[in-house]
N, CA and C of each residue as an Amber inpcrd file, in Angstrom:
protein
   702
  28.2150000 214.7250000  87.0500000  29.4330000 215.2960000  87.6280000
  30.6390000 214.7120000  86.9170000  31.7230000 215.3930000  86.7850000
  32.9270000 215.2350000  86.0320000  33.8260000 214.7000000  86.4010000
  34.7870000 213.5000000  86.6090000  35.9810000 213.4500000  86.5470000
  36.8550000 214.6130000  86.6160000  37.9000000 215.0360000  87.5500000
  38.7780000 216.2670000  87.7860000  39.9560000 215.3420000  87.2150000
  40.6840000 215.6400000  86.4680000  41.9280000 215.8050000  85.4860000
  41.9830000 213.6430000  85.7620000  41.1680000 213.0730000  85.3450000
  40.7570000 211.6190000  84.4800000  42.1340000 211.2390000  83.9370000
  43.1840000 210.3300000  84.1610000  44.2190000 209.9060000  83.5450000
  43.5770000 209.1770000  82.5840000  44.1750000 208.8190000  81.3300000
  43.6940000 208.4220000  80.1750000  44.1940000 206.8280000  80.3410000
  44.2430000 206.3050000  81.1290000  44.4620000 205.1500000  81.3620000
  43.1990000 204.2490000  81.4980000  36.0250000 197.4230000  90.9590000
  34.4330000 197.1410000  91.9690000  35.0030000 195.4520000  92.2170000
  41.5540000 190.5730000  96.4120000  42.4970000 189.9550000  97.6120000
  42.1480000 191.3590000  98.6420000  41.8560000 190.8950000  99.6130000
  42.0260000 191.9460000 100.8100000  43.1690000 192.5370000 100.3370000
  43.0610000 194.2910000 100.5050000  44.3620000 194.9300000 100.1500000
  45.0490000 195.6230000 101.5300000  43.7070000 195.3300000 102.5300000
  44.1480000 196.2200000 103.8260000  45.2880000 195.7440000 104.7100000
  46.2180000 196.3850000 105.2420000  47.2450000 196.2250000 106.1080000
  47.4990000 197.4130000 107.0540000  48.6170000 197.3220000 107.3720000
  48.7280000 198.5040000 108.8940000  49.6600000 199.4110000 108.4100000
  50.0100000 199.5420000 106.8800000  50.8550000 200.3730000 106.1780000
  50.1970000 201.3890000 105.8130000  50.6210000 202.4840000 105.1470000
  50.0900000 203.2190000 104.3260000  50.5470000 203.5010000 102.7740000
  49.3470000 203.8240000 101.9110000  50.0160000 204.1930000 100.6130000
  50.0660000 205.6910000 100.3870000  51.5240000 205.7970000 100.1210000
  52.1070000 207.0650000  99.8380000  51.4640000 207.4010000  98.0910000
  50.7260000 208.1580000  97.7890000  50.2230000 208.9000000  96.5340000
  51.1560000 209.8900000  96.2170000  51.6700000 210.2680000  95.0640000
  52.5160000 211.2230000  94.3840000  51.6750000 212.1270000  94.0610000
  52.2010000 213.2010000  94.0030000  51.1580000 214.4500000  92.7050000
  51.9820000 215.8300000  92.8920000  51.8420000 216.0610000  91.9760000
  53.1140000 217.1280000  90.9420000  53.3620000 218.6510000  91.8770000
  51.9110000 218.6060000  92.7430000  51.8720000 219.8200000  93.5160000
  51.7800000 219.1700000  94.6080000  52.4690000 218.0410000  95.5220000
  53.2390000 217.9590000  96.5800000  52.1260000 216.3810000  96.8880000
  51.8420000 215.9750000  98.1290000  52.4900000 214.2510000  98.2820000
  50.4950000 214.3130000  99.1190000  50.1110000 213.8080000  98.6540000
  48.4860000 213.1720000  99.1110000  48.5480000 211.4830000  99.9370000
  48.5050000 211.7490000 101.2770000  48.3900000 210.3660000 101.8090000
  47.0260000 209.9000000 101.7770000  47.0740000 208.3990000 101.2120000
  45.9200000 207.4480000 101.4670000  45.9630000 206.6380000 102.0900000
  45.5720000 206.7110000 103.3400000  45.9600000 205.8960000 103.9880000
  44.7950000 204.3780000 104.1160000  45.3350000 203.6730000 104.2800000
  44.7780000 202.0100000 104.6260000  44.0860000 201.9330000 105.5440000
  42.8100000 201.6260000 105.4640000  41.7750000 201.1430000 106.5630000
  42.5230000 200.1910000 107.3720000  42.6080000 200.4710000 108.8760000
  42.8770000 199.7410000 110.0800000  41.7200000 199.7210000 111.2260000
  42.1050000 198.5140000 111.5480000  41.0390000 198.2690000 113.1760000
  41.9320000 198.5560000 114.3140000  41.6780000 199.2890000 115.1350000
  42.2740000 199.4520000 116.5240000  43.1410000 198.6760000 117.3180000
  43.9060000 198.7170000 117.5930000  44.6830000 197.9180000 118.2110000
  44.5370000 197.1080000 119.5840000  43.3390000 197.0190000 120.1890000
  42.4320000 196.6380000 120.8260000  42.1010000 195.4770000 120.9500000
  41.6380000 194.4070000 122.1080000  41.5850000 192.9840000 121.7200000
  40.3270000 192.3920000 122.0620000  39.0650000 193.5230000 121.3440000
  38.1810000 193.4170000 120.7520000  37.7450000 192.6060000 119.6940000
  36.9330000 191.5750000 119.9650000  36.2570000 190.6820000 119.1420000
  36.0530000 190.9580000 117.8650000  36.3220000 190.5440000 117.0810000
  35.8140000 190.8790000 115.5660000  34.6370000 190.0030000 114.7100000
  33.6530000 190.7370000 113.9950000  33.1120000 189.7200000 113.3060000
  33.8490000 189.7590000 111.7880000  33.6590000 188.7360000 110.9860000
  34.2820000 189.0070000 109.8230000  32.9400000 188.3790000 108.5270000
  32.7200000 189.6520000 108.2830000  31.4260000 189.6410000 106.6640000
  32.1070000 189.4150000 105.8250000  31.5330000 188.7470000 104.6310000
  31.4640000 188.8730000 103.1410000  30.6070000 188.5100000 102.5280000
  30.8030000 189.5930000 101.2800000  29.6550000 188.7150000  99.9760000
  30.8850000 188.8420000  98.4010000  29.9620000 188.3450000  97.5870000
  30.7980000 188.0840000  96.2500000  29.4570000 188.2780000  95.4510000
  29.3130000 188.2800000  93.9820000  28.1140000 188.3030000  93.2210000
  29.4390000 188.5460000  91.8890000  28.7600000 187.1020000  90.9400000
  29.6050000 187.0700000  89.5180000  28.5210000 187.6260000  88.7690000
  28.6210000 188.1220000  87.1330000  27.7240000 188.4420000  86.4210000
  28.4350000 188.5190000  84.9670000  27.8200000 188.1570000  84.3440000
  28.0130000 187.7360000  83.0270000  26.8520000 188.6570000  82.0280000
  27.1020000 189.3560000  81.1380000  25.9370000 190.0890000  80.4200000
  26.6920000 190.1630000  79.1110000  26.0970000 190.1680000  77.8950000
  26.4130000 190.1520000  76.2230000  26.2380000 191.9320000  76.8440000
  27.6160000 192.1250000  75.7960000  28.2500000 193.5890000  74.4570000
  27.5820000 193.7390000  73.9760000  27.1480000 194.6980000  73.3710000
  26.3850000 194.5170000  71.9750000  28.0410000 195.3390000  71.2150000
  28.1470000 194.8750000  70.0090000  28.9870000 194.3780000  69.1640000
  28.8140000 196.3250000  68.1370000  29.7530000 197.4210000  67.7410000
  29.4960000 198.3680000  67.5470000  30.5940000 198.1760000  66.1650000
  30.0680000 198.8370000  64.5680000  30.5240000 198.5540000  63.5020000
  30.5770000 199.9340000  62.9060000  31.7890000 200.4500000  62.6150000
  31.6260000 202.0280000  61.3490000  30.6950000 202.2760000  60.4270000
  30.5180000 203.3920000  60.8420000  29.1190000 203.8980000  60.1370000
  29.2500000 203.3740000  58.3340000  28.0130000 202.8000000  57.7830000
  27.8900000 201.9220000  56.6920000  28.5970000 201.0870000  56.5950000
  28.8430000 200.4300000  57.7940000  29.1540000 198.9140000  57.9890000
  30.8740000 198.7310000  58.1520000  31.6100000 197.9680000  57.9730000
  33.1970000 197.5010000  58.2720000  33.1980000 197.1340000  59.4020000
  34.5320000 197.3850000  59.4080000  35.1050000 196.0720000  60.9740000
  34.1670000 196.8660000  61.9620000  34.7370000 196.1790000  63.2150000
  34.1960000 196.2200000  64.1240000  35.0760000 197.5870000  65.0010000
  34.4430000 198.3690000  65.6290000  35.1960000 199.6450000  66.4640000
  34.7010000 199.6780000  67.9560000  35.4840000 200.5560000  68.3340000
  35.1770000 200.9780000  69.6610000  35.0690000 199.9290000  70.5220000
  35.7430000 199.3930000  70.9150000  35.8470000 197.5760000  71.9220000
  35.4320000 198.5800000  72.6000000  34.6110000 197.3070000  73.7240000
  35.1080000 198.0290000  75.2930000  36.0290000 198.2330000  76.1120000
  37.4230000 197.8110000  76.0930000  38.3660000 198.1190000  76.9450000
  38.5990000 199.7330000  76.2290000  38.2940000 200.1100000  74.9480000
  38.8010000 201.5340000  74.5710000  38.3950000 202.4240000  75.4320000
  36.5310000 201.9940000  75.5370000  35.8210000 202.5130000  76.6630000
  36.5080000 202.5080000  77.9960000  36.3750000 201.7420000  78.6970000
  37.5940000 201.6490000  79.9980000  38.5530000 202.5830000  80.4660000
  39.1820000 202.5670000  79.5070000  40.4610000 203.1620000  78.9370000
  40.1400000 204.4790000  78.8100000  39.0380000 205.1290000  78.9690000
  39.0470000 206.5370000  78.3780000  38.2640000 207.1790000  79.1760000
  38.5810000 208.5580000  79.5870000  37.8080000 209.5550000  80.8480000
  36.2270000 208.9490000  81.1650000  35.7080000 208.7920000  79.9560000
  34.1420000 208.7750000  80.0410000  33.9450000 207.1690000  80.6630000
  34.8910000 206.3930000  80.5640000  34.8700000 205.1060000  80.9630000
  35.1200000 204.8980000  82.4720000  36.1090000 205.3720000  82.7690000
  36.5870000 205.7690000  84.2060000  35.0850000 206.5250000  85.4720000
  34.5520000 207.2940000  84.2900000  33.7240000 208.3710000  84.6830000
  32.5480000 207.0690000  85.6780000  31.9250000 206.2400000  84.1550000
  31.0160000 205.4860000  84.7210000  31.7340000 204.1190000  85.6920000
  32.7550000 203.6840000  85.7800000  33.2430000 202.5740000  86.5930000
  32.8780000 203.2200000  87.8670000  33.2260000 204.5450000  88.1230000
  32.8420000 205.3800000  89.3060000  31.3620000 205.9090000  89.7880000
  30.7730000 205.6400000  88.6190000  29.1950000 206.0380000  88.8160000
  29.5750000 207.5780000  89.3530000  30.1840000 208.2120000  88.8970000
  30.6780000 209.6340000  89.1660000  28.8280000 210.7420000  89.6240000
  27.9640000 210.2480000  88.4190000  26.6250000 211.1080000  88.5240000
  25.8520000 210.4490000  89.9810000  26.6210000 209.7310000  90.8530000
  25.8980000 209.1350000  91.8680000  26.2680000 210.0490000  92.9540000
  27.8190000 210.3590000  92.7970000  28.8630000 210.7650000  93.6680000
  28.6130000 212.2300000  94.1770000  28.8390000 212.8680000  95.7510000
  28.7830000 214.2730000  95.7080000  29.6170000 214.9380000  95.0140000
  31.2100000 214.0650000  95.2460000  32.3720000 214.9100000  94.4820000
  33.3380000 213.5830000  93.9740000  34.4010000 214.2180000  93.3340000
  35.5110000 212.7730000  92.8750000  36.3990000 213.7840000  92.6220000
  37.1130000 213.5890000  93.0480000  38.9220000 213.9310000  93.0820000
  39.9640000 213.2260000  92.8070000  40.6530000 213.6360000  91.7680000
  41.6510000 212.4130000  91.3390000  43.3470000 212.9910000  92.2640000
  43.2880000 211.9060000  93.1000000  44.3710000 212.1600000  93.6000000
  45.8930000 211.7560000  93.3510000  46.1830000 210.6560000  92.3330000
  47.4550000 210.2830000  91.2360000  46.7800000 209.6100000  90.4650000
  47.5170000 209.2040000  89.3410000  47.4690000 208.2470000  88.4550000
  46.7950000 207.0000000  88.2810000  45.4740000 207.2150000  88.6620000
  44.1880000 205.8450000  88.8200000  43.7580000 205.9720000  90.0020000
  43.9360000 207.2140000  90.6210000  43.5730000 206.6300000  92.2430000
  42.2150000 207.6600000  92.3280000  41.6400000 207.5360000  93.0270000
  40.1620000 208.6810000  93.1420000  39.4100000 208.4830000  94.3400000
  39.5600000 209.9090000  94.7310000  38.5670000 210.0280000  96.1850000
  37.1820000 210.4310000  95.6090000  36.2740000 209.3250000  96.4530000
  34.6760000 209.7720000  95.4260000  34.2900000 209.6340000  97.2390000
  33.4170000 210.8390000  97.7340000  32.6250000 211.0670000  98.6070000
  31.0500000 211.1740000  98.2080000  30.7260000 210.5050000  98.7070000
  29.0340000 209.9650000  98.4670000  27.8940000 210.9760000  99.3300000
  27.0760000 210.8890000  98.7160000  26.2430000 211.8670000  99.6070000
  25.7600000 211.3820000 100.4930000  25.4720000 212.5190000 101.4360000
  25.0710000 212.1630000 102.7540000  24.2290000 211.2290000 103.3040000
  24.0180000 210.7360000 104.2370000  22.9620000 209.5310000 104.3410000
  22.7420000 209.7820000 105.9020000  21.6370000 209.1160000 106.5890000
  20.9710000 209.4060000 108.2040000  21.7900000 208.1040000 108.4690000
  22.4910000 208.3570000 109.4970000  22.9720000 207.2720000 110.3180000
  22.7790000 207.4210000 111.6840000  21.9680000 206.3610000 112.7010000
  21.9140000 206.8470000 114.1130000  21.2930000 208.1020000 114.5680000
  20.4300000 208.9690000 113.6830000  19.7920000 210.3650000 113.5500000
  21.2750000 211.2720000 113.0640000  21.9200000 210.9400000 112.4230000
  23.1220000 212.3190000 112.5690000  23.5540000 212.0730000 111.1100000
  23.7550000 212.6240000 110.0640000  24.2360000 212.9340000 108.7050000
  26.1820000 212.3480000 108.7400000  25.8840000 211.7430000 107.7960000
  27.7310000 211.1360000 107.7760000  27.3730000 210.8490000 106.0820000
  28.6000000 211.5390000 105.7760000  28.9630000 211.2610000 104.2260000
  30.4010000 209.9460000 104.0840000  30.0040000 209.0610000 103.6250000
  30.6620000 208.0240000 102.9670000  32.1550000 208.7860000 102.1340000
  33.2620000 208.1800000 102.2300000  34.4640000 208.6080000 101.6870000
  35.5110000 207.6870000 101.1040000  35.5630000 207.3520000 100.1480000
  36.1360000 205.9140000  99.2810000  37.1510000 206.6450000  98.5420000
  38.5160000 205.6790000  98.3290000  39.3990000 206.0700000  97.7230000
  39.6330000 204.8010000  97.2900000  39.7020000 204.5730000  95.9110000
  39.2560000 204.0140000  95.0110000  40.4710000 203.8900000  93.6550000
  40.9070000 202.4210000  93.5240000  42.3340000 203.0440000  92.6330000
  41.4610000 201.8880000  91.2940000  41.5680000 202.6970000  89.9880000
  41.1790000 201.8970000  88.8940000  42.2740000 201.6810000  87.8710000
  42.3880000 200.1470000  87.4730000  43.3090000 200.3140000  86.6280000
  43.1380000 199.0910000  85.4200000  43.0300000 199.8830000  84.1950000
  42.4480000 199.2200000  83.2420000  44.1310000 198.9430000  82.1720000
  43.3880000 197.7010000  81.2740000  44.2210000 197.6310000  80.3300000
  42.8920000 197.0460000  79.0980000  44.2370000 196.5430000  78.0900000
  43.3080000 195.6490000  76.8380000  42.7360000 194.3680000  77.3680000
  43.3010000 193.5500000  78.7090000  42.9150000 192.6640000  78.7620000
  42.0240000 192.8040000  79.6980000  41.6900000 193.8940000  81.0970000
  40.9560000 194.1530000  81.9130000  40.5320000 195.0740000  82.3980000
  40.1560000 195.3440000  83.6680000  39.9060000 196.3670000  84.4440000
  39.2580000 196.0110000  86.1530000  40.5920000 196.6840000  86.6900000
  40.3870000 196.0900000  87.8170000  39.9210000 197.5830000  88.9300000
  38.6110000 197.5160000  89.8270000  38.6350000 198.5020000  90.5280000
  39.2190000 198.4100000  92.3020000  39.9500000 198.5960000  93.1190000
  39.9270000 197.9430000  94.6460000  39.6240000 199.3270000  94.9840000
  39.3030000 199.2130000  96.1060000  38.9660000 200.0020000  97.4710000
  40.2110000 200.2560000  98.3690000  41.0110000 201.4300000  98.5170000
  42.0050000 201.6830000  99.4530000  41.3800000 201.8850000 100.1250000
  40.8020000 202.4570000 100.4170000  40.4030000 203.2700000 102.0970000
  38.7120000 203.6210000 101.9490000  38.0240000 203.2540000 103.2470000
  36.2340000 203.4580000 103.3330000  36.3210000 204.4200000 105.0160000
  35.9920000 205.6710000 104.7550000  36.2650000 205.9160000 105.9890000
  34.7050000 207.3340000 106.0940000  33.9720000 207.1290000 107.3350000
  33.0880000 208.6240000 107.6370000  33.2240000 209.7330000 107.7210000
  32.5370000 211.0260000 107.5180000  32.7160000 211.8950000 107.5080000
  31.5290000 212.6040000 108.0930000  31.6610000 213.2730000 109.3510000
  30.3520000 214.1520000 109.7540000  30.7080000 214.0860000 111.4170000
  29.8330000 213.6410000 112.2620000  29.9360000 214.2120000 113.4880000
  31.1580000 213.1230000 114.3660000  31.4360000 214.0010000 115.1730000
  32.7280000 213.1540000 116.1270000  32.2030000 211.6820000 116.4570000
  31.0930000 211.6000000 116.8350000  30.9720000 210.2700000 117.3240000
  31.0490000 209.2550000 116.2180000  30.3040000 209.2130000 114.7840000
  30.8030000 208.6970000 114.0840000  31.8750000 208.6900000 113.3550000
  32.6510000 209.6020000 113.3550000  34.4500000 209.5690000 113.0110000
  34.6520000 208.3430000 113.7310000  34.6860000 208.3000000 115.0490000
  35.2780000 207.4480000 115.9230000  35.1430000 205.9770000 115.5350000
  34.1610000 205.9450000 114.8370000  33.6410000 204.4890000 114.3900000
  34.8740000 204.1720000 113.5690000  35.6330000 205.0360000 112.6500000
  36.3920000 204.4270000 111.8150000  37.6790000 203.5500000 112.3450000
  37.6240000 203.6070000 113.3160000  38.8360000 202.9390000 113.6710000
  38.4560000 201.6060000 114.4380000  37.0400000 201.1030000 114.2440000
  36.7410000 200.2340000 114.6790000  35.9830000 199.2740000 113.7740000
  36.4660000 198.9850000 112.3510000  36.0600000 198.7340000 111.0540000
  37.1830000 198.6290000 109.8810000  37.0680000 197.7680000 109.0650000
  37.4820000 197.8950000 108.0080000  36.9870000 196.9620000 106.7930000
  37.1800000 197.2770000 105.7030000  36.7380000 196.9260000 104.4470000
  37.7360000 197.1120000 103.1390000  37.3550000 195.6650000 102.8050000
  38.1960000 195.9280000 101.2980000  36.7890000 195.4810000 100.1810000
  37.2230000 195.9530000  99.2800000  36.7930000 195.7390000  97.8620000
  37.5740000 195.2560000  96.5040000  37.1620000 194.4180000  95.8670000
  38.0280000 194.4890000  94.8150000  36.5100000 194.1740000  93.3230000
  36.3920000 194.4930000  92.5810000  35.9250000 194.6050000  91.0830000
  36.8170000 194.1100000  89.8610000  36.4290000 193.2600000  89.5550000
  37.3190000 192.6060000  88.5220000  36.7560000 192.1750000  87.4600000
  36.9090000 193.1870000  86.0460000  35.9730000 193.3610000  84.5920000
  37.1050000 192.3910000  84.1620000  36.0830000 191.4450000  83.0560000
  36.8950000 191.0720000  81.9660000  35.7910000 190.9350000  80.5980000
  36.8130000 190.6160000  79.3700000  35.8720000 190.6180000  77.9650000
  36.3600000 189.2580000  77.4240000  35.0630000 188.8110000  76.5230000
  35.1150000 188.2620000  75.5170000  34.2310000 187.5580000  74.3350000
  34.7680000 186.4910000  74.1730000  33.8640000 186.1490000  73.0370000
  33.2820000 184.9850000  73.0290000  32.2210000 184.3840000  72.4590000
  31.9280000 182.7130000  72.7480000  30.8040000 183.1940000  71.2200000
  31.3430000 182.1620000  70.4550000  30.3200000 182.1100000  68.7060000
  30.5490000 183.4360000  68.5110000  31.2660000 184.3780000  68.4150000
  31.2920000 185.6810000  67.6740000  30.7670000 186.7990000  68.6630000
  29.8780000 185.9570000  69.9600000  28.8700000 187.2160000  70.6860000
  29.8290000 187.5630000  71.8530000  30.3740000 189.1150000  72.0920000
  31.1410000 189.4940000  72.9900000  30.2880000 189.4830000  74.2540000
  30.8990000 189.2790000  75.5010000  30.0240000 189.3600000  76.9380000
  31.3060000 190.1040000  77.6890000  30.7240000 190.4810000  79.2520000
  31.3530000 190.9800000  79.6480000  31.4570000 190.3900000  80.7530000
  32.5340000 190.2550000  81.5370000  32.2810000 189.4680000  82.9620000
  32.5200000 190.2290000  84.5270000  31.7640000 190.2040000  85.3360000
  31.9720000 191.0900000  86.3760000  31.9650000 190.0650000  87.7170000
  32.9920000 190.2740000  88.6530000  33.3100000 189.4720000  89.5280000
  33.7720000 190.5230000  90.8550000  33.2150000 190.8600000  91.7760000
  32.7670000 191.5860000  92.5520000  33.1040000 190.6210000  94.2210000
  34.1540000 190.9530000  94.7990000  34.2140000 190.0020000  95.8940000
  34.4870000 191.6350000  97.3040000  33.4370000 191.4400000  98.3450000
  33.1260000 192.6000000  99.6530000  33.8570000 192.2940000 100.9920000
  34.9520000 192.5900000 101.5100000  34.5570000 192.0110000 102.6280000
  34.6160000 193.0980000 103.8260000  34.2630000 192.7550000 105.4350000
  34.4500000 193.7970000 106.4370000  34.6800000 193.1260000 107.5420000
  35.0800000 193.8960000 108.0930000  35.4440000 193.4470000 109.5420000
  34.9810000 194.5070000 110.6650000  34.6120000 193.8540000 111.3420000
  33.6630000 194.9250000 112.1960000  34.5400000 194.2540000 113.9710000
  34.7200000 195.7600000 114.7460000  35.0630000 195.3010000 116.2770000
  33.8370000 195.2140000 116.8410000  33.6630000 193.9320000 117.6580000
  32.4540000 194.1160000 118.6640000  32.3890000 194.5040000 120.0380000
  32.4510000 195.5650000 120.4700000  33.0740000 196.3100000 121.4690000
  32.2990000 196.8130000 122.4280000  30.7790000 196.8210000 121.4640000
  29.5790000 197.8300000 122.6320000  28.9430000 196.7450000 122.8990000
  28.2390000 197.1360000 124.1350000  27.2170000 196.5630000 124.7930000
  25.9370000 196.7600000 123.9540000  24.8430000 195.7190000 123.7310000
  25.0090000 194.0960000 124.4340000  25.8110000 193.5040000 123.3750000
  25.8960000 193.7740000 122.2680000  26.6520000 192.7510000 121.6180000
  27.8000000 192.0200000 121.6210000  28.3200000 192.8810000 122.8270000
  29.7030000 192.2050000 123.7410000  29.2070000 190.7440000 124.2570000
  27.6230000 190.4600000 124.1770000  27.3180000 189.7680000 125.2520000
  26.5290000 188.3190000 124.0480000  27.0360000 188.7490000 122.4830000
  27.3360000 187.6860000 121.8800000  27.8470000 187.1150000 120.9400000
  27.8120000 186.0240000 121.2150000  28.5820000 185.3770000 119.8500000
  28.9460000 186.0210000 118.9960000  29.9960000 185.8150000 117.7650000
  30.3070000 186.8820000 116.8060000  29.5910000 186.0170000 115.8300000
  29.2660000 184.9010000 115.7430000  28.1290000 184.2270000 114.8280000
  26.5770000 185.0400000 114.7310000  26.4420000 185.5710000 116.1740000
  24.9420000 186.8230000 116.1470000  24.9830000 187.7190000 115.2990000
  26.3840000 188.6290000 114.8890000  26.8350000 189.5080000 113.9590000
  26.9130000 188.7690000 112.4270000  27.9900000 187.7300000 112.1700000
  28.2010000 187.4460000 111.2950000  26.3060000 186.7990000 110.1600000
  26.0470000 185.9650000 111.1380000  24.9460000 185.7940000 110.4030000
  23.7600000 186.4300000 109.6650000  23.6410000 187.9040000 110.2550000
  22.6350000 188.4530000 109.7230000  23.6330000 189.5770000 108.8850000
  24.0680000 190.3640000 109.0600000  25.2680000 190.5510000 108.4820000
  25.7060000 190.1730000 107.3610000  25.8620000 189.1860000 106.9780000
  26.2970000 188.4110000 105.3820000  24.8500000 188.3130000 105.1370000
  23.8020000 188.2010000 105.5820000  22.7520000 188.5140000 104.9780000
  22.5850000 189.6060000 104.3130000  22.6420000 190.2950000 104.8970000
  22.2580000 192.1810000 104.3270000  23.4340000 192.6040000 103.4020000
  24.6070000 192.1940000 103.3200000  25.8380000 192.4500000 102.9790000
  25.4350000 191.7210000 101.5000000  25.4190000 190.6710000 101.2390000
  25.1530000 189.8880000  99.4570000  23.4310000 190.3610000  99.4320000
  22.9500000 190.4290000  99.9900000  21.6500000 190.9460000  99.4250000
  21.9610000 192.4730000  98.8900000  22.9080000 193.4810000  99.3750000
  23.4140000 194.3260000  98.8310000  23.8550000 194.6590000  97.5170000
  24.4490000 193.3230000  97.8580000  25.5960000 193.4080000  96.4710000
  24.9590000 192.7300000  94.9330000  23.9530000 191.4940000  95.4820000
  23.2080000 191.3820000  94.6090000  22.3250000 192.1900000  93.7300000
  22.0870000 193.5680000  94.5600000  20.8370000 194.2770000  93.7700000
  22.0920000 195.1870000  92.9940000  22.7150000 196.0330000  93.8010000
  23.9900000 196.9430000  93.0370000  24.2980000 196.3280000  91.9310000
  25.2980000 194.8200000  92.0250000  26.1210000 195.2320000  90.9490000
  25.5370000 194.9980000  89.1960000  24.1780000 193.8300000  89.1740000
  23.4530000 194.1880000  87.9050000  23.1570000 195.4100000  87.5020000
  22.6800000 196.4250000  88.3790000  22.6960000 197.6790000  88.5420000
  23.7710000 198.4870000  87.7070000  24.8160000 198.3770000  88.2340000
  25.8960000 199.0920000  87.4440000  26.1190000 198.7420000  86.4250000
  26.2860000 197.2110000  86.3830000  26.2380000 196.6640000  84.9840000
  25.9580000 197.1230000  83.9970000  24.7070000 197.3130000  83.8980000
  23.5570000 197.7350000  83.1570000  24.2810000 199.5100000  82.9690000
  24.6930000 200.1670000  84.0080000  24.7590000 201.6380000  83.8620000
  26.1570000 201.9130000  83.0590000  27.0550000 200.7050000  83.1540000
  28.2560000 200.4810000  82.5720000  28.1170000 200.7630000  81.6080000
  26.7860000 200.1140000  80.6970000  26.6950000 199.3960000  79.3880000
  25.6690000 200.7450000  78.9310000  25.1690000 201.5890000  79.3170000
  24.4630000 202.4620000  79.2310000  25.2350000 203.9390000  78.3420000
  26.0010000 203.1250000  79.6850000  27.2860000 204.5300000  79.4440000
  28.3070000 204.3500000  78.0220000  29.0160000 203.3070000  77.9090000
  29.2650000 202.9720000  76.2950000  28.5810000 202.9790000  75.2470000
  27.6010000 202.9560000  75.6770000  26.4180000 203.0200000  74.1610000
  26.9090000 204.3980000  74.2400000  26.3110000 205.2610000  75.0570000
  26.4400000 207.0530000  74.6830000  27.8380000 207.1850000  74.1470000
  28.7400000 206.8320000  74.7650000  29.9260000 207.2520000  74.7960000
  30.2820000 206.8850000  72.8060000  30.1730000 205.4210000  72.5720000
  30.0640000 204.9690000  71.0380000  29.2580000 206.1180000  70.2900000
  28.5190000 206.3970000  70.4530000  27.2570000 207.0510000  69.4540000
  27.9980000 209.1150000  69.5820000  28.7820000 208.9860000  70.4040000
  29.8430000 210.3990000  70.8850000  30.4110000 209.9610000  70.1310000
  31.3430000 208.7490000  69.8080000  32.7690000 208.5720000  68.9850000
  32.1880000 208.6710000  67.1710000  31.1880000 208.3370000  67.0470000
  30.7760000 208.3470000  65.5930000  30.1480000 209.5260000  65.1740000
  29.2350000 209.8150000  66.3090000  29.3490000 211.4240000  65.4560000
  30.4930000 212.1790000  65.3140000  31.6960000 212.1770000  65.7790000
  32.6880000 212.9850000  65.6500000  33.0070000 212.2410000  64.3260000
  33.2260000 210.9870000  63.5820000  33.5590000 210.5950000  62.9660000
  32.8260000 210.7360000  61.1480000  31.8510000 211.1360000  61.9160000
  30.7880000 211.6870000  60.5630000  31.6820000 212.1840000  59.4580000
């Protein structure tokens, strides 16, 4: 699946504001994950997972300098494409200038179908590429709508490059967190340590298997994308 009009350009960001989005054919609100105003218990999750993996190093056809870095990759539709894992995604909509609504396919929750809905702002340069999470919110039957206002989550993804003896690596630093209201019965009836503990279990065991995962699909995706830039260059 494609990127829709790709500008050629994974800290808690959540608050009780909203971000106003621009776009040329009139004004797209994204709004900021909030918890209810309610004085409902909260548990508070996280996980983190660093990762470190070697470039492989890409040279003009019959040899010379060195081409195609990876931030060019980054930097360019097809780069954007895979930071998003776009071929995972049901749809992706670019709603301004780095920002992207990617809705995930459907999944069984509680017996009832709810599609996942992430708005997602990426913003790369020569020295990085940073992905956060504006807004994580459900989509499907009323009762789980309702959940959204009793939850929130940030994300942040933070790529960097370089070098150590000549061999380029890439570095990926991945920090999750959520906040969950504890509001229903029985879990009203404990501790928010009952939540939190198993919870950050399942939450970095998550994140552990994903983000080598992408890694790997990152690096998958630049190879093609390189071996695209040189045949044109033939």
């Amino acid at each position: 699946m494609r990127v829709a009009n790709v500008s050629s350009s994974f800290p808690s960001i959540f608050s009780h504001q909203s971000l106003i989005s621009r776009r040329r054919s009139g004004v797209v609100r994204v709004s900021r994950a909030k918890l209810s105003e309610s004085n409902a218990r909260r548990a508070n999750l996280s996980a983190d997972k660093k990762e470190r993996i070697a470039v492989p190093s890409y040279r003009r056809i019959g040899g010379g300098e060195m081409v195609f870095h990876i931030s060019e990759f980054l930097n360019h539709p097809s780069g954007v494409e895979a930071i998003l894992n776009s071929r995972a995604l049901q749809s992706v909509q670019s709603l301004d200038l780095g920002i992207y609504r990617c809705v995930l396919p459907q999944i069984q929750l509680l017996n009832l179908e709810v599609a996942p809905v992430l708005d997602l702002q990426v913003t790369s340069t020569k020295e990085d590429c940073t992905v956060e999470l504006l807004s994580c919110k459900f989509k499907g039957s009323e009762v789980l709508e309702r959940q959204n206002d009793h939850f929130s989550a940030s994300m942040r993804n933070h790529i960097t490059w370089g070098n150590i003896d000549s061999e380029s690596f890439l570095d990926v630093d991945v920090k999750l967190n959520v906040v969950l209201e504890i509001y229903t019965y029985p879990f009203t009836l404990l501790p928010e340590s009952a939540v939190e503990g198993p919870g950050n279990l399942v939450m970095q065991a998550l994140v552990d298997r994903l983000v080598p995962l992408h890694v790997q699909q990152l690096l998958q995706g630049y190879d093609k994308w390189v071996h695209r830039q040189q045949e044109v260059l033939r």
